[in-house]
C-alpha positions in Angstrom: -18.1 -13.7 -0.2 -17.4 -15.1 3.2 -15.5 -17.7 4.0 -11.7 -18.1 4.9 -9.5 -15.9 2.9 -5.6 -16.9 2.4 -2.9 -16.0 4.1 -1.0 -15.1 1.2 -3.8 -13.0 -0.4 -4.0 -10.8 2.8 -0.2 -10.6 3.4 0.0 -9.6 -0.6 -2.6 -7.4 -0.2 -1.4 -5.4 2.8 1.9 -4.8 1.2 0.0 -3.6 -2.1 -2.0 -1.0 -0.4 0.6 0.2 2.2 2.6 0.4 -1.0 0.1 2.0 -3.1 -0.2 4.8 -0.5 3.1 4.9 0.2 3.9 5.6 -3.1 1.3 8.7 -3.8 3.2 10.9 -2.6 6.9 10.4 -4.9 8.0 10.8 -8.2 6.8 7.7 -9.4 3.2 8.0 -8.8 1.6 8.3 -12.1 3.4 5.0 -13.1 1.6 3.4 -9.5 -1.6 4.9 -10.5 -1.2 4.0 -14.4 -0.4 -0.2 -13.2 -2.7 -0.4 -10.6 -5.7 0.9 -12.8 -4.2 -1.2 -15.3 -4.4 -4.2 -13.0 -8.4 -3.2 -11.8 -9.3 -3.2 -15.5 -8.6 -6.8 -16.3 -11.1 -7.8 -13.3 -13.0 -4.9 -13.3 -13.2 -3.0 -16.3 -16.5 -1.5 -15.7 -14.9 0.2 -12.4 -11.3 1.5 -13.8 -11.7 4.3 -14.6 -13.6 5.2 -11.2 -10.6 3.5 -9.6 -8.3 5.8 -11.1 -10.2 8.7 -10.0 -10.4 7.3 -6.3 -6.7 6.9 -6.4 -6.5 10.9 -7.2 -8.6 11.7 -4.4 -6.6 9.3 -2.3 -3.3 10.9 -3.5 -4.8 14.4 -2.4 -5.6 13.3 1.0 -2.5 11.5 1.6 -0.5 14.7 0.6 -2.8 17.2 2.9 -2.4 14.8 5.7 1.1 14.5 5.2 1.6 18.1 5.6 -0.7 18.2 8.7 1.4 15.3 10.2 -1.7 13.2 10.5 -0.4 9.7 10.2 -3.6 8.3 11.6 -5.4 9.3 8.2 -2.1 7.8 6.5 -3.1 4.4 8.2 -6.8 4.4 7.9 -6.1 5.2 3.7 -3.6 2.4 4.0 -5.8 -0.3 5.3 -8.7 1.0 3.2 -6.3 0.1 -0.2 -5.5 -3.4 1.8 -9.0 -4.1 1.8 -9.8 -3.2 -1.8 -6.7 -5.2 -3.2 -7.5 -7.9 -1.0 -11.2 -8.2 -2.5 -9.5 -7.9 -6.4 -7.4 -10.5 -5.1 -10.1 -12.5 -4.0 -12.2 -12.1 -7.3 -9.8 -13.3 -9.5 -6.7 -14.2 -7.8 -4.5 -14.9 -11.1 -3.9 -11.0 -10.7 -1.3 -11.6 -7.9 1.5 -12.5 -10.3 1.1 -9.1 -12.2 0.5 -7.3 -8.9 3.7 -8.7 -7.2 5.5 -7.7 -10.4 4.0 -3.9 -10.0 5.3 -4.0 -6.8 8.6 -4.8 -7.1 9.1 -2.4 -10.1 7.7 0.5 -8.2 8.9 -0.4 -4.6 10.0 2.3 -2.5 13.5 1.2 -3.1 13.2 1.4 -7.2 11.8 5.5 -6.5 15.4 6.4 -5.2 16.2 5.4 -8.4 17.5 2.1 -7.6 19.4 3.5 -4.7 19.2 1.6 -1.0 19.6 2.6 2.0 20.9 1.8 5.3 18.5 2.4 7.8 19.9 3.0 11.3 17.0 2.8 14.4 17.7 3.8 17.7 15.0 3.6 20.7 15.0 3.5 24.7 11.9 2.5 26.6 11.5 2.7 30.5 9.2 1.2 32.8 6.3 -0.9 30.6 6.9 1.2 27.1 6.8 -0.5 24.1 9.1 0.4 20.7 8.2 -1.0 17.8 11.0 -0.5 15.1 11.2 -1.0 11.3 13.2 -0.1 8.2 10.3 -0.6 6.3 6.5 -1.8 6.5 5.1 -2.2 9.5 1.8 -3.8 10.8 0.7 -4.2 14.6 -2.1 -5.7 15.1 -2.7 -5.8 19.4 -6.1 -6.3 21.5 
């Protein structure tokens, strides 16, 4: 398994899982659970169905730390999805069409019901602080 892995398979990947997660917490997250099991069972049928479950759990952590205002657990849930859609990506990557596809139907933007936003950001640093702004997903990746 290792080896280089594509650029496009991580960058697709990333935005599955921070979308996945994102999404367990809104009113359309049966239809997210429902297409990404749906997804895991063409390369994985064996595992679906456990899948499914650990996208339960994951919901009920993501709502609990939600409510505690622990983003840090929001991130680390995040990046562990990226990493499991990264290696379904990797074992059969003709999946990325249909995964794409997921993803735009169930985007953030289609669980307003279509609706979109303006998003207005506002920020003031002083002395060496850093702002990092987005109306969307975000990754920061520093040493």
């Amino acid at each position: 398994m290792g080896g280089l892995v594509d650029p496009q398979v991580v960058a697709l990947a990333g935005t599955a899982g921070t979308t996945i997660v994102t999404l367990m917490a809104t009113d359309v997250w049966q239809r997210t659970r429902d297409g990404v099991t749906a997804i895991w069972r063409r390369v994985h049928p064996d595992r679906a169905d456990a899948v499914a479950g650990e996208l339960d759990l994951t919901r009920d952590e993501i709502l609990a730390a939600r409510n505690a205002g622990d983003a840090q657990t929001e991130a680390e849930l995040q990046a562990e999805w990226q990493g499991r859609v990264r290696r379904l990506l990797q074992a059969d990557p003709a999946i990325a069409a249909d995964l794409r596809t997921l993803l735009d139907e169930l985007s953030p933007q289609s669980a307003t019901s279509g609706d979109v936003c303006n998003v207005q950001l506002h920020a003031r640093a002083t002395g060496n602080g850093r702002i990092y702004q987005a109306g969307r997903d975000q990754h920061i990746k520093e040493s």
